[in-house]
VOGU-3710 file (C-alpha; in Angstrom, 3 decimals, decimal comma):
1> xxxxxxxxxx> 0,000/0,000/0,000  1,598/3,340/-0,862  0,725/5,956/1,408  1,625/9,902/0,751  1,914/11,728/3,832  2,695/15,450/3,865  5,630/16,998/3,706  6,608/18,267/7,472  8,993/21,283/6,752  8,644/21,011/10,422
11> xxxxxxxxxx> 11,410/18,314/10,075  14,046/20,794/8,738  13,819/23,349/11,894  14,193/21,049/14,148  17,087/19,677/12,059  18,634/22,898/12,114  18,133/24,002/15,811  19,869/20,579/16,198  22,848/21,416/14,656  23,134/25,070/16,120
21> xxxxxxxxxx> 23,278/22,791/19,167  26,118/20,832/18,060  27,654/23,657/17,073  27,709/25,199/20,675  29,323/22,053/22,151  31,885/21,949/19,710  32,474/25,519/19,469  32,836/25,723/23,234  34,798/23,023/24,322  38,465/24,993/23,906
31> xxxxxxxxxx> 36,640/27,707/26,139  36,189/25,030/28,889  38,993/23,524/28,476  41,435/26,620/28,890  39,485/29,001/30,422  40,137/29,388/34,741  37,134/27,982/36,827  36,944/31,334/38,986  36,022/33,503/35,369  32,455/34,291/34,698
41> xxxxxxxxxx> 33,240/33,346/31,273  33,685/29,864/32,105  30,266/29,525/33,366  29,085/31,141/29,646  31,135/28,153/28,367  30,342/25,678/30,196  26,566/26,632/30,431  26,775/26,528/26,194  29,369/23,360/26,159  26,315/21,500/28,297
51> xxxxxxxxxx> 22,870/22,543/27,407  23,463/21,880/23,791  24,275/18,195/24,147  20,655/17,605/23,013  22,272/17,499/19,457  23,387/13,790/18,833  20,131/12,073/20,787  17,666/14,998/18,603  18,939/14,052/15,494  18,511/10,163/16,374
61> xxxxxxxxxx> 15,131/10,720/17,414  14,585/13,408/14,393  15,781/10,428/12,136  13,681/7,388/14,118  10,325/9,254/13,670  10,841/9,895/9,999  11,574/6,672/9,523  8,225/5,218/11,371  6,320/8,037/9,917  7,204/7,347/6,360
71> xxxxxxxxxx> 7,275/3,568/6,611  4,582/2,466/9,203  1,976/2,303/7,077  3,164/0,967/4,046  2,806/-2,210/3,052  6,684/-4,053/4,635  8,071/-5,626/1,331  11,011/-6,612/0,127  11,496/-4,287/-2,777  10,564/-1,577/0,577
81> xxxxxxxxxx> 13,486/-2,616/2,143  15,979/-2,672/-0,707  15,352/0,768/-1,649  15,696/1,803/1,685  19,141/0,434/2,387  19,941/2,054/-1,405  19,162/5,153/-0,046  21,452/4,535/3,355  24,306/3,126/1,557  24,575/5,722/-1,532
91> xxxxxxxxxx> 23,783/9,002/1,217  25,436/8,158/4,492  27,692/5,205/4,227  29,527/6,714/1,231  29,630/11,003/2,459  30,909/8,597/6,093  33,488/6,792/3,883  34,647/9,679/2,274  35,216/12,065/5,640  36,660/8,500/7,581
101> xxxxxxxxxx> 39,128/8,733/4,750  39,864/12,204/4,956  39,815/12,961/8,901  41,837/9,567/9,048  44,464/11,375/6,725  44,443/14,520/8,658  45,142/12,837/12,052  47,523/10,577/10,502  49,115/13,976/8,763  49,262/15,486/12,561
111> xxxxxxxxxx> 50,808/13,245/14,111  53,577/12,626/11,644  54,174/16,456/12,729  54,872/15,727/16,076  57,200/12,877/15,517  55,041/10,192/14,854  56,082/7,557/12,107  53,421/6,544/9,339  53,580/2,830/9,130  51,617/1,886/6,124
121> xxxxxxxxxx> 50,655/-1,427/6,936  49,639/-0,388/10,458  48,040/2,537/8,988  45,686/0,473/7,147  44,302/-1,589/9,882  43,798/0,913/12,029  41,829/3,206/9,519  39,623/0,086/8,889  39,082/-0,440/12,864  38,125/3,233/12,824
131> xxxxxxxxxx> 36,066/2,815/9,686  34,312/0,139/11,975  33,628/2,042/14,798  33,066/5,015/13,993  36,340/6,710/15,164  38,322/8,180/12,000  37,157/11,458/14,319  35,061/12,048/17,347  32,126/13,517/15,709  31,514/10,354/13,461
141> xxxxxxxxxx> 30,156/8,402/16,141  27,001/9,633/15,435  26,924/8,164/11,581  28,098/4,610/13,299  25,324/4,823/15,611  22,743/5,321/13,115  24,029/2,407/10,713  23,124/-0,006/14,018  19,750/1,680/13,959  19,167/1,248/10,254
151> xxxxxxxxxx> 20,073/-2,674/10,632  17,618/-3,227/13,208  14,869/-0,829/11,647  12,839/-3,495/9,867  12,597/-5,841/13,127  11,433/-2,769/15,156  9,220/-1,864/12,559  7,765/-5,014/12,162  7,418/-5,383/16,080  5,383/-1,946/15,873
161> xxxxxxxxxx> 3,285/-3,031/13,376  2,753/-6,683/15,104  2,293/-6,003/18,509  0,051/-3,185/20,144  1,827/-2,954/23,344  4,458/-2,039/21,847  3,274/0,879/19,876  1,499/2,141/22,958  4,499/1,739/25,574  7,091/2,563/23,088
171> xxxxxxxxxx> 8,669/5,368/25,316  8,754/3,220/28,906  10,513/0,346/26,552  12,804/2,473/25,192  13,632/3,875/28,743  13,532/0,283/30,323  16,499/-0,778/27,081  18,465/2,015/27,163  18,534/2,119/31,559  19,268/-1,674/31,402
181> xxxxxxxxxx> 21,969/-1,330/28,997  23,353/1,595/31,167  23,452/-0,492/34,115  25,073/-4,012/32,245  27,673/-1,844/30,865  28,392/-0,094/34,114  28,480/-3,396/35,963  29,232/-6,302/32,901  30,819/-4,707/30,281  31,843/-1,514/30,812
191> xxxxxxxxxx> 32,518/-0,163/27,228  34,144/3,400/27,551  32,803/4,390/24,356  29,114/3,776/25,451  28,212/6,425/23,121  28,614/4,421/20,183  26,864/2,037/21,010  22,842/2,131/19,612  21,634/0,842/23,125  22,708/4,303/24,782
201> xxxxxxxxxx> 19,393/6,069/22,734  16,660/3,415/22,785  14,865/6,304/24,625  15,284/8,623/22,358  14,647/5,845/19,209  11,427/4,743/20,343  10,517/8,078/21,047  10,685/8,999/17,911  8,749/5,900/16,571  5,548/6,820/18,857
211> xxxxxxxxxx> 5,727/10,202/17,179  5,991/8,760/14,009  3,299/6,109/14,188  0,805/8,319/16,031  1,888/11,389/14,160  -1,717/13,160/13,455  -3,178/12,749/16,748  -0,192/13,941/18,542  0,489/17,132/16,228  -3,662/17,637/16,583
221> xxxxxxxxxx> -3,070/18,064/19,958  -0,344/20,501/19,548  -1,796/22,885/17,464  -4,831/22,921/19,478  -2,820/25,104/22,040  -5,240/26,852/23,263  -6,890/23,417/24,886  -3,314/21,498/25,349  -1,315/24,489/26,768  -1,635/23,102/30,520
231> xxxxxxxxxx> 0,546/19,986/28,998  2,657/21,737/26,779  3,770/24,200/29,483  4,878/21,039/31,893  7,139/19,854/29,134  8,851/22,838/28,163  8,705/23,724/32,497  10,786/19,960/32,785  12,856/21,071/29,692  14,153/24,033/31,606
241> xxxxxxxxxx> 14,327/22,426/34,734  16,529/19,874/33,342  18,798/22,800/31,399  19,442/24,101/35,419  20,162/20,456/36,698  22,458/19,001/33,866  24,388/21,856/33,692  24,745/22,460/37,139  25,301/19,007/37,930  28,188/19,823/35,374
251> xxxxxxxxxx> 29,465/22,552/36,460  30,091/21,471/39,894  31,955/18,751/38,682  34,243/20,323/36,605  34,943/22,837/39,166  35,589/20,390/41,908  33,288/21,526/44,323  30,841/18,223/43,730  31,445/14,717/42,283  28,461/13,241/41,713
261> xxxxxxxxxx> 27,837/9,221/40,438  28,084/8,357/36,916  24,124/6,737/36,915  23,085/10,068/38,293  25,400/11,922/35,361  23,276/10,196/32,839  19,763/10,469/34,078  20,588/13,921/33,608  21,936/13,843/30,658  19,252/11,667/29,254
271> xxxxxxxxxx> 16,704/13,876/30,660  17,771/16,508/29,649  17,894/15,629/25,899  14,497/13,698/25,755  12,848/16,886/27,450  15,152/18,958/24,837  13,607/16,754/22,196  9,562/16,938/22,844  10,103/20,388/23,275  11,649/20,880/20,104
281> xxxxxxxxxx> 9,016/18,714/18,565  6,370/21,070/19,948  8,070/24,377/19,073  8,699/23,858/15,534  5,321/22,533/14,777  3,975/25,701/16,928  6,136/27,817/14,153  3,658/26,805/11,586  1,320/29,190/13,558  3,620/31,832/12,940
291> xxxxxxxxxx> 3,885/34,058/10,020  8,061/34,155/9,727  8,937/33,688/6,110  12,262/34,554/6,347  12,946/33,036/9,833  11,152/29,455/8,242  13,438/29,806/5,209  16,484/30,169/6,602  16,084/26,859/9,585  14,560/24,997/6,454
301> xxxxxxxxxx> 17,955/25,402/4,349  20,514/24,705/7,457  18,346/21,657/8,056  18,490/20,376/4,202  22,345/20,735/4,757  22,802/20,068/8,276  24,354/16,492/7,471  26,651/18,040/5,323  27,304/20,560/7,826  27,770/18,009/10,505
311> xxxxxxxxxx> 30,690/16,057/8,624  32,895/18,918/7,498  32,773/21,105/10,314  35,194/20,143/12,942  37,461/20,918/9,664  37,469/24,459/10,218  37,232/23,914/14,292  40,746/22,502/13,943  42,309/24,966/11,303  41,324/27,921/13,654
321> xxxxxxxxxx> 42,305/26,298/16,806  45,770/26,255/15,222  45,269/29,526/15,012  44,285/30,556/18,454  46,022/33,844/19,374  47,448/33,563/22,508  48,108/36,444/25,466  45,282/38,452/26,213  42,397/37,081/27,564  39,764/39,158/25,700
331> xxxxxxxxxx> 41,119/38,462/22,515  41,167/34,833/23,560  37,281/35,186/24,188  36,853/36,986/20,637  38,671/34,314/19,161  36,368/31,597/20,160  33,414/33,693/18,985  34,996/34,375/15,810  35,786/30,516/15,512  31,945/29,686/15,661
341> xxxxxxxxxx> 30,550/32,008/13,673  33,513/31,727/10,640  33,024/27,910/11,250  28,964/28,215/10,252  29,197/29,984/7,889  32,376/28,287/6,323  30,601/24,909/6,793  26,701/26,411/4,845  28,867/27,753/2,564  30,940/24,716/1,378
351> xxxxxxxxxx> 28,184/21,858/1,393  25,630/24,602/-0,322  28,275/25,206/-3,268  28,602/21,400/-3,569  24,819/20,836/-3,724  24,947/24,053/-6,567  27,975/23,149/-8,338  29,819/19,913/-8,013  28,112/16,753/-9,836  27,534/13,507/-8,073
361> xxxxxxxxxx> 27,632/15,997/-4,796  26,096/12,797/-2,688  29,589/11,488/-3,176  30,516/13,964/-0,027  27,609/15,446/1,446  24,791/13,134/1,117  21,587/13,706/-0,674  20,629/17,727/-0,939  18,739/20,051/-3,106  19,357/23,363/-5,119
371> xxxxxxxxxx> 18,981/26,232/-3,134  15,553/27,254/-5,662  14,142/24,304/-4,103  13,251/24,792/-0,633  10,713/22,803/1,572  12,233/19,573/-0,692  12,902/17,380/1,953  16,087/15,097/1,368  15,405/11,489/1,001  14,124/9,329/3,782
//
């Protein structure tokens, strides 16, 4: 059965708020790093370096309820399925490919500089353990992540579709797998990179699969604000609740005044970016209220390039961190505000020219549009 649901330029705010989010974290972490504990601007960093971590968990959750949304109620096939692992190998395993390579090359490039010898055959293995795991650079956890949640897509999908309780309890299941994979790894496994690991977002995936599966009835109940406000208010009430715990909870810790337990780091972590994510599922569809042309066309074409965006820009992070003037501490401050703005618009820029200009811009970037075609969403 082929079902045509609407378009939800919805998708491409949130999308973009998301990566303004990443952005922060990234932007911000130099600032934490070297900045003294006793300077009011090391709260501003630290405040920025913490609230934004909604931006790995949001996009997983962005990505799980398009995928339920789009494929719940279609017939499950097998000609389905092929064309949706098409689309995932031609517009995320290649563009990941591609930057593994070319972050891989860069580190190895570095650390030649520093006295480190480049052993081919070495080299080789370890660029395909990286490829494998999603380290050729920090940031590319997030693609290995996804490629776990892609393989197991059409099980959960069929265990939505087959079983009720399931649909109805998605979001207690997803907290009871991702809390019970917390605690085995804390006490069995204990993985340090936890974060690349699918399990540590089951919250946030089946999240986004109740969304997607009871998508009308939920966004009815949005846009009837003026009935629903007592409900919306609580969430976006917990949201900034949890923005005043996490980072606190953070900042205590990294100023030494506090240590706290690692469960009770990640409830509030976890908290705070599923609380980050409803109520950036309400806001954006609350825009669609709102008469902003300008405002709606501008998120919409940072979210069509926001995966794009996400791969090259630690790029220009590390060419301007090599650059860091060094003395006084205002121009220090500058610099890292310079370094987040030139890095935005350095990162639009490039993967908007390739969508314009280069053929076969997929290759690098994934699947975009030309900039005279706005509200096209990129494939799902």
């Amino acid at each position: 059965m082929q079902v045509n649901n609407r378009h939800l330029e919805e998708i491409q705010f949130a999308r973009a708020i998301a990566i303004f989010a990443v952005l922060a974290v990234h932007s911000t972490s130099t600032g934490v790093t070297l900045t003294d504990h006793s300077s009011p601007a090391f709260l501003i960093y630290a405040f920025f370096n913490h609230a934004g971590k909604l931006g790995t968990p949001t996009f997983i959750f962005l990505s799980s309820f398009i995928l339920f949304y789009t494929y719940y109620h279609r017939e499950l096939t097998i000609d389905l399925f092929r064309k949706f692992y098409k689309k995932r190998l031609l517009f995320i395993l290649v563009p990941y490919f591609v930057f593994s390579v070319f972050y891989f090359g860069i580190r190895s490039y570095l650390n030649t500089a520093v006295g480190v010898p480049f052993v081919p055959s070495e080299a080789l293995m370890n660029f395909l353990k990286d490829l494998l795991t999603g380290n050729a650079y920090p940031h590319l956890y997030f693609v290995f992540v996804s490629v776990q949640l892609y393989l197991m897509f059409p099980v959960i999908l069929y265990l939505f579709k087959r079983f009720a309780f399931i649909r109805r309890f998605a979001i207690p299941i997803g907290i009871v797998i991702q809390w019970t994979w917390v605690t085995a790894n804390s006490e069995i496994f204990q993985i340090i990179n936890k974060g690349s690991i699918s399990l540590s977002y089951f919250m946030f995936y089946f999240f986004g699969a109740f969304l997607g599966v009871y998508y009308d009835k939920i966004a009815g109940w949005i846009l009837n604000w003026r009935k629903s406000w007592p409900g919306l208010t609580v969430i976006f009430l917990a949201y900034l609740s949890m923005i005043f715990i996490y980072v606190g909870i953070n900042y205590l810790t990294l100023t030494g005044q506090a240590s706290f337990s690692s469960n009770l780091h990640e409830f509030a972590w976890s908290t705070h970016a599923f609380t980050a994510a409803a109520s950036l599922f309400i806001f954006v569809h609350l825009m669609r209220l709102w008469k902003m042309p300008e405002i709606k066309k501008f998120l919409t074409e940072i979210g069509t390039v926001s995966f794009g965006f996400y791969l090259i820009h630690p790029l220009f992070l590390l060419i301007l961190r090599q650059l860091l003037p060094s003395g006084d501490p205002v121009i220090f401050h500058m610099w890292q505000l310079a370094t987040m703005i030139i890095t935005f618009f350095a990162s639009w820029m490039i993967v908007r020219l390739f969508f314009e200009f280069v053929p076969h811009s997929w290759i690098v970037f994934g699947k975009g549009n030309k900039i005279f075609g706005y509200g096209k969403t990129q494939a799902q």
